[in-house]
C-alpha positions in Angstrom: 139.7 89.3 88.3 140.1 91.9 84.8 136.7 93.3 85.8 138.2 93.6 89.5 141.1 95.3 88.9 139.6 97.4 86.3 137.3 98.7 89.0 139.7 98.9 91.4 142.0 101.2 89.4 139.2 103.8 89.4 138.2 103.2 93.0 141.8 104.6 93.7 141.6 107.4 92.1 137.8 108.1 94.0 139.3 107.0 97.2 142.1 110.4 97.2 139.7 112.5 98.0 138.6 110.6 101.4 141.6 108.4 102.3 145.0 108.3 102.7 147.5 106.1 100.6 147.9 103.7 103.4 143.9 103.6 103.6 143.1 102.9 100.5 146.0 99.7 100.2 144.6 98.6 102.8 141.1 98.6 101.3 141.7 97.6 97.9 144.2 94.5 99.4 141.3 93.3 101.6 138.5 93.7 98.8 140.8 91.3 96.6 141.3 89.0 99.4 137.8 88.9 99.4 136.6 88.7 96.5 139.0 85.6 95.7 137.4 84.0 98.5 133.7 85.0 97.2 134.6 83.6 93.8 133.9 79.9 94.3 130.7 80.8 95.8 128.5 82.6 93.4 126.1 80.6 92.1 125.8 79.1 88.5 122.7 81.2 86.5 123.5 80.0 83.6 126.7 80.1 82.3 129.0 82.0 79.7 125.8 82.8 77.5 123.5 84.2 79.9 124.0 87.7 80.6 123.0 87.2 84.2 126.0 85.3 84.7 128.1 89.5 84.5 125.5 90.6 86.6 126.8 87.9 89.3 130.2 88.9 89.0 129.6 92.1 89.1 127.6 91.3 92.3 130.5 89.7 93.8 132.9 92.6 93.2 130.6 94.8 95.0 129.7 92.6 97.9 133.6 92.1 98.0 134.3 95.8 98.6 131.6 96.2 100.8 133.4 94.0 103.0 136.5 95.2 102.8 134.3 98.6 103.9 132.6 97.4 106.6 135.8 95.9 108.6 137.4 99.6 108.1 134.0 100.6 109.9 132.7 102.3 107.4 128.7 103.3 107.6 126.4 101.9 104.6 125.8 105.2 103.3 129.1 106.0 103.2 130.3 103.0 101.1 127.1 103.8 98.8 128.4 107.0 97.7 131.7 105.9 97.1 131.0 103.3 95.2 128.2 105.4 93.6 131.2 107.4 92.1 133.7 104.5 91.6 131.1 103.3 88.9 130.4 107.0 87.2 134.4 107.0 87.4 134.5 103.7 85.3 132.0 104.2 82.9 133.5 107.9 82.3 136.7 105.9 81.2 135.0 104.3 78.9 135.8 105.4 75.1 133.3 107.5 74.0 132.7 105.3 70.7 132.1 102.3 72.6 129.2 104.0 74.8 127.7 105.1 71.9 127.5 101.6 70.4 126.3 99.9 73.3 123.7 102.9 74.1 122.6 102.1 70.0 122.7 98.3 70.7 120.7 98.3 74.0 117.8 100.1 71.7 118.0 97.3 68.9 115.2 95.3 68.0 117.9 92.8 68.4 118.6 93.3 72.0 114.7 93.4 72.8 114.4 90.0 71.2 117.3 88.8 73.4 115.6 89.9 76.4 112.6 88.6 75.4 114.2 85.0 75.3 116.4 85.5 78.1 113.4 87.0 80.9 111.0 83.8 79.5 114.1 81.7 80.4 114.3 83.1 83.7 110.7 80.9 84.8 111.8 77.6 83.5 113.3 77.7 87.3 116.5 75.8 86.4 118.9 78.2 88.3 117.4 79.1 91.9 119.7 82.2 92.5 119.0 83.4 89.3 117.1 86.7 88.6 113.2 86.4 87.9 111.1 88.3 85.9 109.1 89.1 82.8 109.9 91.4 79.6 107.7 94.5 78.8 107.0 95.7 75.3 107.0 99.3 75.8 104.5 102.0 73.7 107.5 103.5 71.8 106.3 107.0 73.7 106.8 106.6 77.5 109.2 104.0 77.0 110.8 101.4 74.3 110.3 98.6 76.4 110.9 97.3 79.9 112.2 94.4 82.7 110.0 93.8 85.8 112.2 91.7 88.2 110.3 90.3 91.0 113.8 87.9 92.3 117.0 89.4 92.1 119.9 87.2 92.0 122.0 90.1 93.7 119.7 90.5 96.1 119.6 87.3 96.7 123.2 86.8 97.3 123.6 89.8 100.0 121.5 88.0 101.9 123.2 85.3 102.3 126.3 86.9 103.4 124.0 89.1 105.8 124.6 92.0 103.6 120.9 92.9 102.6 120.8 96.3 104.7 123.6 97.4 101.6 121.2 96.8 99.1 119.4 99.6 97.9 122.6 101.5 97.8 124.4 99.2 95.5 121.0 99.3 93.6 122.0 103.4 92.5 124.9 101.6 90.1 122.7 101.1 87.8 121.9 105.1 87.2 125.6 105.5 86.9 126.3 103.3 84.5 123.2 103.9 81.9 123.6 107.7 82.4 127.4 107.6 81.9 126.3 105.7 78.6 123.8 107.9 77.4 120.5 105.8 77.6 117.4 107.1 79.1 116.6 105.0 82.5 113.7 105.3 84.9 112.8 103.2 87.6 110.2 103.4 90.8 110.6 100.7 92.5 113.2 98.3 93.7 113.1 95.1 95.7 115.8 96.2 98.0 113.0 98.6 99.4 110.9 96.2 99.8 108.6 97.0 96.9 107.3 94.0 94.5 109.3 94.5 91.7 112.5 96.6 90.3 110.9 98.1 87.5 113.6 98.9 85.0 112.5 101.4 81.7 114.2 102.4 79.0 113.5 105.5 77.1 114.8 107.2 74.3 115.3 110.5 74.4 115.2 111.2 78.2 118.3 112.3 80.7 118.8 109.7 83.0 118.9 111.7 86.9 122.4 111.4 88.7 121.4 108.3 91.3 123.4 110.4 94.3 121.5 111.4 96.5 119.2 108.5 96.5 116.4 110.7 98.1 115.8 112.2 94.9 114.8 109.0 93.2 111.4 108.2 93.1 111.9 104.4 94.3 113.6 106.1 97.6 110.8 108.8 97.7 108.2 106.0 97.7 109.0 103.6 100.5 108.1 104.3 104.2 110.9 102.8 105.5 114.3 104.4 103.7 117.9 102.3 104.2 119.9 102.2 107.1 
């Protein structure tokens, strides 16, 4: 409920520029009725110590406003964007010192040996909803090293809530929230589009692009068939 509210707070702020005060209560009063509800229902991917187990919640706050969104008839690309700038608007709150460390940490040899262990975990298929996928040691040139996820536990959970057609514009969070924090991100492909993987790189040294518009990314550029 922190990470709810903490999101919340900055989706007010985004929201002045298209709603009115009465609008956005209404909103933010339904995505918290929501997302209480949604609570009890995400799946179990492993607990406190897996880092997957953010990702879901994460999942759920987003799935919760995109409710909320959807009953005040709002159109899918519409909610994208907004939510595309509720997340630059978060991680722009965040202290400078603490983006720095995390953009120094996510470089570590120590947090490519914890995603070595934690993407080999992800096949000994003991939490179905979980996220799939292998690690990539990268060439230190192109990139530092890589996460090819052919299941996505966020993914999976739209879908069962008949929310997949949201997707690939939830996807664009996560150009926010490494460009916000100064680490070079790439990606070409994404499941959402129906492509067989999300290819996720990181790369020192290299300006993550704004993800809005999506049209401008290559894993938009790519598919035949773009989002509804």
């Amino acid at each position: 409920m922190k990470r709810f509210d903490d999101l919340v707070r900055v989706a007010r702020i985004v929201a002045k520029s298209r709603f009115d005060e009465k609008t956005i209560e209404v909103l933010t009063e339904k995505a918290r009725e929501e997302f209480e509800n949604l609570l009890p229902q995400l799946p179990d991917v492993g607990g406190a110590k897996s880092p997957f187990t953010s990702f879901m919640v994460d999942s759920g706050v987003t799935l919760a406003m995109y409710k909320a969104c959807k009953e005040h008839r709002m159109e899918n690309r519409e909610i994208g964007q907004w939510m595309y700038e509720i997340m630059e608007g978060y991680v722009g709150s965040i202290p400078s010192i603490k983006k720095r460390l995390a953009s120094m940490m996510l470089f570590s040899r120590f947090s490519k040996r914890r995603w070595t262990k934690w993407m080999a975990e992800t096949h000994n298929g003991d939490y179905p909803d979980n996220w799939l996928g292998d690690y990539v040691e990268g060439d230190g040139k192109t990139f530092e090293y890589g996460l090819n996820f052919t299941e996505c536990g966020w993914l999976k959970l739209l879908r069962k809530f008949g929310a997949e057609e949201f997707a690939p514009y939830a996807c664009l969070a996560d150009y926010a929230k490494m460009r916000g924090i100064g680490v070079g991100f790439k990606r070409t492909q994404i499941l959402s589009l129906g492509h067989s993987m999300c290819d996720f790189r990181f790369v020192k040294n290299y300006e993550t692009p704004r993800g809005w518009p999506p049209e401008n990314l290559e894993e938009f550029r790519r598919t035949k068939h773009g989002p509804s």
